[in-house]
C-alpha positions in Angstrom: -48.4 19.6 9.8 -47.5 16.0 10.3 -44.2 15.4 11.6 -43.1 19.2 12.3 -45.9 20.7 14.8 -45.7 24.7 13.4 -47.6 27.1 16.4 -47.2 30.8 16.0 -47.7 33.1 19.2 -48.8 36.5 20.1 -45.5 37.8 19.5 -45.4 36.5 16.4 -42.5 33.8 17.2 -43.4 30.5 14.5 -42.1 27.6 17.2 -41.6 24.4 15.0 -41.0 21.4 16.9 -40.0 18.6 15.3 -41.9 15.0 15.9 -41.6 12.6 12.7 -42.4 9.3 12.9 -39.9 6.6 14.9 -38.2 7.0 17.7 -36.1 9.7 16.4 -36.5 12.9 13.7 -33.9 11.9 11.2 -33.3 12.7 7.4 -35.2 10.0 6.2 -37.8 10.5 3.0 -40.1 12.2 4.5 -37.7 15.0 5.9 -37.3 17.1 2.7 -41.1 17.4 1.8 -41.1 18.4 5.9 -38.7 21.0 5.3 -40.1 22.0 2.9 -43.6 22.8 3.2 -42.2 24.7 6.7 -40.2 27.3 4.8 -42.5 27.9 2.4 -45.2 28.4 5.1 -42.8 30.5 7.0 -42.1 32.4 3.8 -45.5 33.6 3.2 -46.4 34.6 7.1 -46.9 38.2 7.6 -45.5 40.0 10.8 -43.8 37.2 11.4 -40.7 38.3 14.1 -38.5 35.0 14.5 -38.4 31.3 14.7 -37.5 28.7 17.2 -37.0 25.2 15.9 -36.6 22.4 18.7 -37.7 18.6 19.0 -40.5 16.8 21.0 -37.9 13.5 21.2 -35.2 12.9 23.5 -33.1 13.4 20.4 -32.9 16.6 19.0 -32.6 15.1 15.3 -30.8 12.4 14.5 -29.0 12.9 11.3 -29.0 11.0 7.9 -31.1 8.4 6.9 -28.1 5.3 6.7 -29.9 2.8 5.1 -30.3 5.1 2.0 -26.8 5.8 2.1 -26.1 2.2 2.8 -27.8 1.8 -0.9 -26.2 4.1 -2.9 -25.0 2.6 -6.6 -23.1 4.0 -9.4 -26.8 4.0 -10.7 -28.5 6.1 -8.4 -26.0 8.5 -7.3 -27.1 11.5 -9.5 -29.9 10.7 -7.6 -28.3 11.2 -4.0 -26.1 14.1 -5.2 -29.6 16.0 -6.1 -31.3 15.0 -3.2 -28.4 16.2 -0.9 -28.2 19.4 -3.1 -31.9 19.6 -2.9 -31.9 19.6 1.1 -28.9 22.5 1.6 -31.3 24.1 -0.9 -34.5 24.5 1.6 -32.1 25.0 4.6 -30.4 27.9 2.6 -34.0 29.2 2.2 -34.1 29.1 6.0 -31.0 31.0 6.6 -32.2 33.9 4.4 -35.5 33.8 6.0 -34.8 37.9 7.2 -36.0 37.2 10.2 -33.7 35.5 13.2 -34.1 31.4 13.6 -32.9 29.7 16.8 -32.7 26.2 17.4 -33.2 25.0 20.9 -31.1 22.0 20.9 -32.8 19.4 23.5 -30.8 16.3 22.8 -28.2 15.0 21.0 -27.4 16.1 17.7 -25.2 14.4 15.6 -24.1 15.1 12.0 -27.3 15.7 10.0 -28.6 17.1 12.9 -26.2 19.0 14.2 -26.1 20.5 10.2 -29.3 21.6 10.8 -28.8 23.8 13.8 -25.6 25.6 12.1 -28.8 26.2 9.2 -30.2 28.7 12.1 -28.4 31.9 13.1 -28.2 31.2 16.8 -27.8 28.2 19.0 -29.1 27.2 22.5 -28.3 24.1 24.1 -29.7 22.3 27.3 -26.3 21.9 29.3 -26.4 18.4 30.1 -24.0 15.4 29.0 -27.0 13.9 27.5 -26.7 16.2 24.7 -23.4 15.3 21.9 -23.0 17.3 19.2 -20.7 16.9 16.7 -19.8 15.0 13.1 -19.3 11.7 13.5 -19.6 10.6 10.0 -15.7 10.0 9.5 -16.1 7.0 12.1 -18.7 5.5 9.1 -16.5 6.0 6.4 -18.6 9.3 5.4 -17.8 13.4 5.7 -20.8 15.9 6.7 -22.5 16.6 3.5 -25.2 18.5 4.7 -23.1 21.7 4.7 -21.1 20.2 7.5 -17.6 20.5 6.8 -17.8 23.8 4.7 -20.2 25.9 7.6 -17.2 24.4 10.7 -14.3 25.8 7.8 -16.4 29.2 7.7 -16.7 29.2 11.7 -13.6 27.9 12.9 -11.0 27.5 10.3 -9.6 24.7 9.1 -6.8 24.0 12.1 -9.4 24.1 14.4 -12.0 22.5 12.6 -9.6 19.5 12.3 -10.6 17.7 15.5 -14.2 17.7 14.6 -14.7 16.7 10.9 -11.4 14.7 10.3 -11.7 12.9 14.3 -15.1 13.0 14.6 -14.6 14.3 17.8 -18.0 15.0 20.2 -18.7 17.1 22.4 -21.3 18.7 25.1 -22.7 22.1 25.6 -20.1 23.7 27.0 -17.6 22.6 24.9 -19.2 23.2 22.0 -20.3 27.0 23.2 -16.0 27.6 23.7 -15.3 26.4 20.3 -17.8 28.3 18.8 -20.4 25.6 17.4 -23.1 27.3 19.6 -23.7 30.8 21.5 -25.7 29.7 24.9 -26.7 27.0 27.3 -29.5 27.0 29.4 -29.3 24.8 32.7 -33.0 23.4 32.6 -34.3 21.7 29.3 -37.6 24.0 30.1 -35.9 26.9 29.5 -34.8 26.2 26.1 -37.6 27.5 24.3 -38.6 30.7 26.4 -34.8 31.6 26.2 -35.0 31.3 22.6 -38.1 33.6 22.3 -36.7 36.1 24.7 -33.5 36.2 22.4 -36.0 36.5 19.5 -37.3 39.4 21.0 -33.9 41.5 21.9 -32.9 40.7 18.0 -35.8 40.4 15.5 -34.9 44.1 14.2 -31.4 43.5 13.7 -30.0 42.6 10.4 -26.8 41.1 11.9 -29.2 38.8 13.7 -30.5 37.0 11.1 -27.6 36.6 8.3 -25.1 33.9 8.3 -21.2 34.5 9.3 -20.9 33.1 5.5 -23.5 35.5 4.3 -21.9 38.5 5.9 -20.3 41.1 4.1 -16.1 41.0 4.0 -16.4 38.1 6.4 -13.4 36.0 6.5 -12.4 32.6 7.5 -10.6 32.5 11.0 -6.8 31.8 9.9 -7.0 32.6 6.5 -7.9 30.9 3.4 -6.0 28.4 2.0 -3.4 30.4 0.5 -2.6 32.2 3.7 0.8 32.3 4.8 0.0 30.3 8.0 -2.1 27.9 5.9 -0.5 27.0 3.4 2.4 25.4 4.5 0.8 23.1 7.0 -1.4 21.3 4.1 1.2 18.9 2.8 1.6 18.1 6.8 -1.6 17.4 7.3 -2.0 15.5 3.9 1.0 13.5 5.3 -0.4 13.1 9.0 -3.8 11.7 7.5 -1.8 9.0 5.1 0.2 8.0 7.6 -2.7 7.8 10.4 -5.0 5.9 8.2 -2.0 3.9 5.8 -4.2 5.2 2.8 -7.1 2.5 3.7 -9.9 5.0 4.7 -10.5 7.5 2.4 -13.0 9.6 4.7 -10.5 11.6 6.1 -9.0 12.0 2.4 -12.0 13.4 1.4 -13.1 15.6 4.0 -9.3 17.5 4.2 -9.9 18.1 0.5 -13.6 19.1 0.8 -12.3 21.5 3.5 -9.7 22.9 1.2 -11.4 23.5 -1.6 -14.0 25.3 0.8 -11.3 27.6 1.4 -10.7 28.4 -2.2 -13.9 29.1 -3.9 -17.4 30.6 -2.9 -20.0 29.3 -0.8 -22.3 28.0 -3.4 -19.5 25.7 -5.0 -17.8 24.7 -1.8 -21.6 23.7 -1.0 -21.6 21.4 -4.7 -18.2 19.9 -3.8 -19.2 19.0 -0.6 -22.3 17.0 -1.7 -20.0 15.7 -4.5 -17.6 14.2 -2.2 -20.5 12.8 0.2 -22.0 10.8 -3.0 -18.3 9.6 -3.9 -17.6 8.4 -0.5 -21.1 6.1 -0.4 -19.8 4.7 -3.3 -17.3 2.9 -1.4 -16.8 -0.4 -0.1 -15.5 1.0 3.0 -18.3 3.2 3.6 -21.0 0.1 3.3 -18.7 -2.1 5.6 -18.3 0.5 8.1 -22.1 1.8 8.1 -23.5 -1.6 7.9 -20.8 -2.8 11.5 -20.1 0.5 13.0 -24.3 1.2 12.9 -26.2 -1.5 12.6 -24.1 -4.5 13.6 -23.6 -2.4 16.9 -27.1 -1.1 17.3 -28.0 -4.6 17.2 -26.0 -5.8 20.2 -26.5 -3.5 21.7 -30.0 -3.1 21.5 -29.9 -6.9 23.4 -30.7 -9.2 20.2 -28.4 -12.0 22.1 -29.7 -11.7 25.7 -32.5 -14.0 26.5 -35.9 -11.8 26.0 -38.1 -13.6 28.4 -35.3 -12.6 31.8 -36.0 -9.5 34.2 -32.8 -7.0 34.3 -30.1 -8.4 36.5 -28.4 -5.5 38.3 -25.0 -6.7 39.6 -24.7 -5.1 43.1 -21.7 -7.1 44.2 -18.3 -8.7 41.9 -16.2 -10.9 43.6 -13.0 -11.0 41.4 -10.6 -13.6 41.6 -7.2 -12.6 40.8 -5.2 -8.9 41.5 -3.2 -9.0 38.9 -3.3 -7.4 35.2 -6.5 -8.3 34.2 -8.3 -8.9 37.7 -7.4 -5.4 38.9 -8.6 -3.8 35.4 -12.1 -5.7 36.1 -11.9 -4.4 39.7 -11.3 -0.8 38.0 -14.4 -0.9 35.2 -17.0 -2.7 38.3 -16.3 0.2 40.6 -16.7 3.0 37.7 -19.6 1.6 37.1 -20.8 2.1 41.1 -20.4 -1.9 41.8 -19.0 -2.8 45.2 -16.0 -5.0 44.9 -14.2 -7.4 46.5 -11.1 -7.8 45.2 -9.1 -11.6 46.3 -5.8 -12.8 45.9 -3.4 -15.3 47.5 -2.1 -12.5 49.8 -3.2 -9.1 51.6 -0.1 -7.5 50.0 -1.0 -8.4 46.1 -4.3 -7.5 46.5 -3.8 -4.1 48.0 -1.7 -3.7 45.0 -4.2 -4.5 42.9 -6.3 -1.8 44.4 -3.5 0.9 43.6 -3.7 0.1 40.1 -7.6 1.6 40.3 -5.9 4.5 42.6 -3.5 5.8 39.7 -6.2 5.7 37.1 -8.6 7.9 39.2 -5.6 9.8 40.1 -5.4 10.7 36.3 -8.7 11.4 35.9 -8.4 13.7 38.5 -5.4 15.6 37.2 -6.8 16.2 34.1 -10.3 17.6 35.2 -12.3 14.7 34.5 -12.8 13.7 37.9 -13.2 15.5 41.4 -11.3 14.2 44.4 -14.4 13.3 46.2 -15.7 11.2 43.7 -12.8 9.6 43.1 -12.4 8.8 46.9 -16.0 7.1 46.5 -15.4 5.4 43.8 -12.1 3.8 45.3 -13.8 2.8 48.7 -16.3 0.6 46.5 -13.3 -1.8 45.8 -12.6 -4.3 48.8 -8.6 -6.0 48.2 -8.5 -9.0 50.8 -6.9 -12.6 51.0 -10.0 -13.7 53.1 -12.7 -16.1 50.8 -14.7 -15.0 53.7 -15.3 -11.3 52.0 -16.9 -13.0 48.9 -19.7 -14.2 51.0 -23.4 -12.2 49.1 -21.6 -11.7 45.8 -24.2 -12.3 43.2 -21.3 -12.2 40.7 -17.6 -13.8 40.8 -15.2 -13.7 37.7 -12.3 -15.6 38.1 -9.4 -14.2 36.4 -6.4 -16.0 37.2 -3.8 -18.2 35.0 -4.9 -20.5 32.4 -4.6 -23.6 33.7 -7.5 -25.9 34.0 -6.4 -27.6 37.6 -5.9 -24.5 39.1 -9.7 -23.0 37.9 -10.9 -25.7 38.7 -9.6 -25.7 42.2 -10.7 -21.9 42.9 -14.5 -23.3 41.7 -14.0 -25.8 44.1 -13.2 -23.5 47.2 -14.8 -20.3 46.3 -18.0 -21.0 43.7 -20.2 -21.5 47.8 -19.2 -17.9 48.5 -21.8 -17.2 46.0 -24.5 -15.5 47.1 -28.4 -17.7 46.3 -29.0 -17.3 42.8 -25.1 -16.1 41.9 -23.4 -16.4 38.5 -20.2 -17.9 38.5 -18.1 -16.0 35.5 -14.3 -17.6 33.7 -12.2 -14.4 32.5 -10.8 -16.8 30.3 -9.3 -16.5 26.6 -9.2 -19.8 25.3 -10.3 -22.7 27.8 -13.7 -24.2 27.1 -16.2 -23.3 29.3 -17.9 -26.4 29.7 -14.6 -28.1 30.6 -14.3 -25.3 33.1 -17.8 -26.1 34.2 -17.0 -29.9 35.4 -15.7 -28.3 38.8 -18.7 -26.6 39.2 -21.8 -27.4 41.6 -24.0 -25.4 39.3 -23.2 -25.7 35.6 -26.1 -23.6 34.9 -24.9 -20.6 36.6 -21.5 -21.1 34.9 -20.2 -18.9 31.8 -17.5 -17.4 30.5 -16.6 -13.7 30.4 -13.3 -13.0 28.8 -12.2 -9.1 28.6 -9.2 -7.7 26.8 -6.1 -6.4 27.9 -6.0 -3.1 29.3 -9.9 -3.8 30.4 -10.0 0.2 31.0 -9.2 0.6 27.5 -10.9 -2.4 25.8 -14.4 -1.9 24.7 -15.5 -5.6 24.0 -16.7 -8.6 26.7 -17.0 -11.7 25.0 -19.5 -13.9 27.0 -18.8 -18.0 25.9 -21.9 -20.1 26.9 -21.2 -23.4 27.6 -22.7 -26.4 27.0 -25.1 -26.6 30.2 -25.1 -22.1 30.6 -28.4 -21.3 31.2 -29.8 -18.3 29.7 -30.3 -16.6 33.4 -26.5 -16.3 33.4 -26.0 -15.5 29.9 -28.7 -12.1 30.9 -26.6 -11.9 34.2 -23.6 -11.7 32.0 -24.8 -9.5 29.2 -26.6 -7.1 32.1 -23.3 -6.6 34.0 -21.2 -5.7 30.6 -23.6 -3.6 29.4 -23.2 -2.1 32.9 -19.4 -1.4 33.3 -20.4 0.7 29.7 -18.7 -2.3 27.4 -19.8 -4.2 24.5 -21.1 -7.6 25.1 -20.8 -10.4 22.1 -22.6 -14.0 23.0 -20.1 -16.9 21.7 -20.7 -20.6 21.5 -17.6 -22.5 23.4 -14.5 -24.0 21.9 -11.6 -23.8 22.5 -10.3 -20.3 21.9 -14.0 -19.6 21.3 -14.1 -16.5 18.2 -11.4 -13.9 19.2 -8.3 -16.1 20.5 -9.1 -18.4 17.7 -9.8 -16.5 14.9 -6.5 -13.7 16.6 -4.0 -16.7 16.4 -4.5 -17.6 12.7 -2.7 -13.7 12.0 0.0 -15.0 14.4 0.1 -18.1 13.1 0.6 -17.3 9.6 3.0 -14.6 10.9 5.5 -16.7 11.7 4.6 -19.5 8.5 5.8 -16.7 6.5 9.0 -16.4 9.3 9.8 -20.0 8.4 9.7 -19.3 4.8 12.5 -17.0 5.0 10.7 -13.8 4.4 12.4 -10.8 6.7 10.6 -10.3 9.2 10.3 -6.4 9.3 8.5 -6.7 6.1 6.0 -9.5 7.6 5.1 -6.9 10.4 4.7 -3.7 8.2 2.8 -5.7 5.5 0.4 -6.8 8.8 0.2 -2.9 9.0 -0.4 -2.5 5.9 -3.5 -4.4 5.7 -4.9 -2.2 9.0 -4.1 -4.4 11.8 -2.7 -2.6 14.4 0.5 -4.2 15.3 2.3 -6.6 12.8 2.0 -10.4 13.6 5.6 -10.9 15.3 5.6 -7.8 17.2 2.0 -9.1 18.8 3.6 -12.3 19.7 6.1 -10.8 21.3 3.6 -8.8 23.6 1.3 -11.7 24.3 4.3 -13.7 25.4 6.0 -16.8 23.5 6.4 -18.6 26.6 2.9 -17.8 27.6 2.0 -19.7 24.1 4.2 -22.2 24.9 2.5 -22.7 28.4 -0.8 -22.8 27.0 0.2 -25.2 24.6 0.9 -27.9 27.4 -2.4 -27.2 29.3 -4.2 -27.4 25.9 -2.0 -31.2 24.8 -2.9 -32.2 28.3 -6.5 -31.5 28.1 -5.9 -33.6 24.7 -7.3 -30.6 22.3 -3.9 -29.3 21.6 -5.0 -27.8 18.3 -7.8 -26.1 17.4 -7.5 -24.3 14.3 -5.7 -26.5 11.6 -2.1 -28.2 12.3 -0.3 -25.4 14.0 3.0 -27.8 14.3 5.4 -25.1 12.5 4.7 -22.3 15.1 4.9 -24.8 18.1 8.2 -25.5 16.7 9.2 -21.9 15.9 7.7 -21.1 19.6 10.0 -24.1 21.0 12.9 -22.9 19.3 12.7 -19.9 20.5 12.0 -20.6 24.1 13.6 -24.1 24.5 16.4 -23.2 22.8 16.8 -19.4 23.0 15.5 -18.3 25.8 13.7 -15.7 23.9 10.1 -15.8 25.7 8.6 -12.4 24.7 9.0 -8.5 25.7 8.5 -9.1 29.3 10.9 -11.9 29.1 13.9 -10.2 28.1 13.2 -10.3 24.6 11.7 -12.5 21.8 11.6 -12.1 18.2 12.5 -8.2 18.7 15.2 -6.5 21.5 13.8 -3.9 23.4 15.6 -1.0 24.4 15.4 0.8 27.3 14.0 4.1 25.8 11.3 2.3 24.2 12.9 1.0 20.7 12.8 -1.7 19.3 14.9 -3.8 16.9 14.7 -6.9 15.4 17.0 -9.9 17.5 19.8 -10.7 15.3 19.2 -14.5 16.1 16.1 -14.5 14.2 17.7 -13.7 10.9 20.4 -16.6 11.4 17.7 -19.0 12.0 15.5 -18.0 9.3 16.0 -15.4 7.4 16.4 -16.1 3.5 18.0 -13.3 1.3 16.3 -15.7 -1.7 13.1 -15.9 -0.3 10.2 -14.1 -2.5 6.5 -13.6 -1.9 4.3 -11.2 -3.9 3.5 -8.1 -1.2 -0.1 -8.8 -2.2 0.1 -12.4 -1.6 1.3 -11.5 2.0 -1.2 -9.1 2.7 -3.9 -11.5 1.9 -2.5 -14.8 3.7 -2.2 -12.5 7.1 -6.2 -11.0 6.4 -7.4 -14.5 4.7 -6.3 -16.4 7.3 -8.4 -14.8 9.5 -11.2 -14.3 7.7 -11.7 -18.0 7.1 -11.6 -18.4 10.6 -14.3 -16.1 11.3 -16.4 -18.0 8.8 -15.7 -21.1 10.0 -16.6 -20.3 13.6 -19.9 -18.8 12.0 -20.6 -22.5 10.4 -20.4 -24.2 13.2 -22.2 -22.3 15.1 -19.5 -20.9 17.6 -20.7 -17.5 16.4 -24.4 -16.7 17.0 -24.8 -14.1 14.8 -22.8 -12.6 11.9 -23.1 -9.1 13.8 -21.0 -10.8 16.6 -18.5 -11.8 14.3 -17.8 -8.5 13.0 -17.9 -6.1 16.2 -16.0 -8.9 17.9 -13.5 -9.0 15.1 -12.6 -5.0 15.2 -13.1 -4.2 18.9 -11.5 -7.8 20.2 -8.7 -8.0 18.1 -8.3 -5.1 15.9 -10.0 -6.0 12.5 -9.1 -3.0 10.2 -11.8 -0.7 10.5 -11.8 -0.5 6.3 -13.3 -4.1 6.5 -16.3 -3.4 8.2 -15.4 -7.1 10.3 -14.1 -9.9 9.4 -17.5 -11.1 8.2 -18.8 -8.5 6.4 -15.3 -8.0 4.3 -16.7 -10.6 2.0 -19.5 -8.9 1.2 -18.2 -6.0 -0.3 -15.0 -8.2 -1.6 -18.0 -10.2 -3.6 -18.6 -14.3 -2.4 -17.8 -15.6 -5.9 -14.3 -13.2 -5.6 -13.2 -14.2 -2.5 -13.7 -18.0 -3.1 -11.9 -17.8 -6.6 -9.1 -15.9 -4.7 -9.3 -18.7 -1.4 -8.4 -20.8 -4.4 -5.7 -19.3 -5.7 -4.3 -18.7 -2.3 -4.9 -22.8 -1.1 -3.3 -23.6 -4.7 -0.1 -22.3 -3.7 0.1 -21.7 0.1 -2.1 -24.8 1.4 -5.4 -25.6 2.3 -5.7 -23.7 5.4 -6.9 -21.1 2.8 -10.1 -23.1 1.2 -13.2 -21.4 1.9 -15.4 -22.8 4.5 -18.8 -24.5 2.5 -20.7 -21.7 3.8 -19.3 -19.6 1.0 -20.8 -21.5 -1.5 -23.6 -22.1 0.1 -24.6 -18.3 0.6 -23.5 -18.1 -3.6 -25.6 -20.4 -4.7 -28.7 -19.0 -2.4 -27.6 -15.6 -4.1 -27.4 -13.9 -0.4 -24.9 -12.0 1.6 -23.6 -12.6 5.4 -26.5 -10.5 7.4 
């Protein structure tokens, strides 16, 4: 049959090896009718002794079809609820087969697909890293509602189970054969399907063999139900745990302790309905759309190259020159020699960059400790990184990144001295956050081959490169660029320049209005918990602090000699707040002694009594709400404005950039896409409300009403 090739041997094994149409065997519309029409041929064979069930993709199946889900409306979701009720129908029908299934697992298999392999009583997996397995629906604002959540309850309990339907957590083979999820690996991907037969073979007479741990007579859960002694108690904690993890702005993880629970405390059948139920309630949401629509397709597409040039070769970086040992430079060193790229790592003196180096020695160190890594490799991977003082070194790098203070004289005196070391054909690359590229550029003997590459602080831990074209960037660096971050494992977004490009710009309107609402007397514990609040990860004066006042201050000299002080709107009352506090105070950040908090040396923090004699107004009153949105407007307006003129190439850029840049909440699906699901004609009537009372920094940009009156969404 078309899609699922059915071929029955000698031995009467059915193998069905599924091939749909696409690149991948997913649970799109033609799946059910697939399923289908394989059980019910199954059904009616005669001396049939077992079935194998495996994949001719890469993939072994892919999971749910997310542009249906994606389209789920209060109208249609009887609709979904049956259709997902109608699937855990036919793959019930496959676990009471009588005779033993196997699935030979061949790739990854990911929520929908790894639902279908618990449907089959025993599980083989190729034992390569290749192959994930696990739920991670949660991460899309989702639960497993193809008998996910209740069938891990029923294997593992719900402590256990935790990890893996409320984390999302993924795993390989192994991993997945300790916890339970599967019974065997194979080594070679060949001997997936002859093991499965031979296991066919030992066990197509035994009852035990081909019923269900759910199915089983007196089985019970592992733990106890949910009215265990051991149980019980900890459901309030974990209730509390999830509010507090998520501040009650993603109601996934909600959902998905509740489905668990209830699994715990009725029958199969009904725990199966609830599950479903709490599937189609969840693609109701706004959350679920934004997240689907970024977290899937938004990253799918940059990923997939849509802003790399399509007419360059691949450009393999073999050699990185990097310009700078210290926090940032050493953490690009680290990431380039992960990633098998010879180093050479320059500073001013032997001794700084040698300590540069140790910085990638006590990562791989940690690695090492904890299993991840064996000495030898780590010992390899160290010996690819070069520290020197001598330019010399950098001779035959076909890639240099500059990483070093952001000051324009002083870049453009490295250019200068070092951009010749490049190797024929090299790409010149600025680590730089907010200093326009083709300013940058003017010291440059090769404009072209000139672009900027900023990374985010700690680079091991920082998924997103922002690459910022300038204005003469040709698009053999911009592929050069894109190639090497998509080579060091990261995310690449393609910016237009300005100054503070997309993430620094659109980052320091939070600050910004951080401290605006300082100025207006509101205390400033409640201006960093209602940042919180809204799902940013740190509040706006606690970020300032660890970026650095005086670094602000610095960068606001460079930027008023370079005559471009301002780029987003008159910024005057934080430059004064900023001034106060440095010129006046002495109070230039953590790592300066201290700036609007005192740190402790345990790791504490508390708010500098100054700040509450300088500002602080016991009279002061701003609704909570009104709060919230000025510190997420602010920076949503900033997003669109860099997307109208053309800083941001693509909306997708704007919202990956946005969350994995400079923690967007998740809940918004980026900073972009939040108005979509907020509604365009909403979000301008609320813009005015906000600009009526706070200012015109919060008038929607024109594109808003552009995009209303061509009845169309940001895509």
């Amino acid at each position: 049959m078309s899609g699922f090739n059915y071929e029955k041997d000698a031995n009467g094994v059915v193998t069905v090896t599924m091939d749909m149409e696409g690149p991948v065997n997913s649970m799109s519309s033609a799946f059910l009718p697939l399923l289908r029409e394989t059980v019910e041929k199954l059904e009616s064979e005669s001396e049939l002794t077992g079935v194998v069930l495996t994949s001719a993709k890469k993939t072994f199946f892919a999971g749910g079809d997310l542009n249906s889900l994606n389209q789920v409306t209060p109208e249609t979701a009887e609709t979904f609820f049956n259709e997902a009720q109608a699937i855990k129908a036919d793959l019930r029908r496959l676990e009471k087969l009588g005779k033993p299934v196997v699935a030979a697992i061949n790739g990854a298999a990911l929520g929908g697909g790894f639902e279908l392999a618990l449907s089959c009583h025993y599980r083989i997996a190729w034992d390569n890293k290749a192959v994930q397995l696990g739920f991670p629906e949660v991460t899309l604002g989702l639960l497993p509602g193809g008998g996910g959540v209740v069938k891990t309850i029923y294997l593992m309990g719900l402590m256990a189970a935790n990890e893996y339907l409320i984390e999302g957590k993924r795993i390989v083979p192994a991993k997945a054969k300790e916890a339970g999820f599967i019974h065997e690996v194979v080594e070679g991907i060949d001997d997936l399907v002859p093991r499965a037969k031979a296991w066919i073979a030992e066990h197509h007479d035994d009852e035990a063999a081909c019923t269900q741990p759910w199915d089983t007579k007196g089985y019970k859960i592992p733990g106890g139900n949910a009215n265990h002694p051991a149980v019980a108690p900890m459901l309030p904690v974990a209730s509390a745990m999830i509010a507090q993890k998520t501040r009650g702005l993603l109601p996934a993880p909600v959902k998905i302790l509740d489905v668990a629970v209830s699994a715990m405390r009725v029958d199969f059948e009904t725990a199966m309905r609830i599950e479903s139920r709490g599937l189609t309630e969840l693609a109701l949401t706004p959350v679920a759309k934004n997240m689907i629509n970024t977290f899937f397709f938004n990253l799918n597409q940059i990923n997939g190259g849509a802003s790399r040039p399509k007419d360059i070769e691949p450009q393999t970086t073999k050699k990185v020159g990097v310009l700078g040992a210290g926090m940032m430079g050493q953490g690009i060193a680290y990431v380039s020699a992960m990633a098998g790229i010879e180093v050479v790592l320059k500073d001013v003196s032997q001794e700084a960059a040698d300590k540069g180096k140790a910085y990638t020695e006590g990562l791989l160190q940690k690695r090492v400790s904890r299993g991840r890594l064996s000495e030898e490799k780590a010992s390899q991977i160290l010996a690819l990184i070069i520290p020197t003082a001598d330019k010399n070194d950098l001779q035959g790098c076909d890639l240099i990144i500059e990483a070093v203070f952001e000051n324009m004289a002083l870049k453009h005196e490295i250019t200068k001295e070092l951009e010749p070391c490049l190797a024929e054909g090299g790409v010149w690359g600025s680590n730089t956050s907010t200093l326009p590229i083709s300013q940058l550029a003017e010291a440059s003997a090769n404009a072209e081959h000139f672009i900027g590459i900023h990374f985010f602080s700690p680079v091991d831990k920082m998924p997103l490169v922002e690459i910022i074209m300038g204005e003469h960037t040709s698009d053999l660096a911009l592929a050069k660029a894109f190639d090497y971050t998509k080579q060091i494992r990261k995310t690449p977004i393609v910016v237009n320049d300005s100054l503070g490009f997309f993430t620094s710009r659109t980052f320091g309107t939070y600050l910004d209005e951080g401290v605006r609402l300082l100025t207006e007397g509101i205390h400033p514990i409640q201006i960093d918990n209602l940042g919180k609040a809204i799902g940013m990860p740190v509040g706006p004066l606690a970020v300032y602090d660890e970026v650095s006042l005086e670094l602000s201050r610095k960068a606001w000299a460079t930027w008023s000699e370079m005559g471009v002080l301002d780029n987003w709107g008159d910024g005057t009352i934080t430059r004064d707040v900023i001034d106060t506090m440095v010129g006046d105070h002495s109070r230039g950040g953590r790592h300066h002694g201290g700036g609007f908090y005192e740190y402790a040396e345990d790791g504490s923090k508390t708010i500098w009594p100054g700040l509450m004699d300088l500002y602080y107004n016991a009279d002061a009153a701003v609704i909570e709400d009104d709060i919230k949105d000025r510190l997420l407007f602010r920076q949503v307006i900033e997003a669109l404005k860099c997307l109208e003129t053309g800083v941001l190439r693509s909306v997708a850029d704007g919202n990956i950039g946005s969350i994995m840049g400079i923690g967007a909440p998740a809940w918004t699906g980026g900073l972009i896409q939040f108005v979509n699901t907020y509604g365009l004609e909403q979000f301008s009537a609320r813009c005015e409300e906000l600009a009526a009372q706070y200012g015109d920094r919060f008038e929607a940009p024109e594109i808003v009403a552009q995009k209303i009156a061509a009845g169309e969404a940001f895509s």
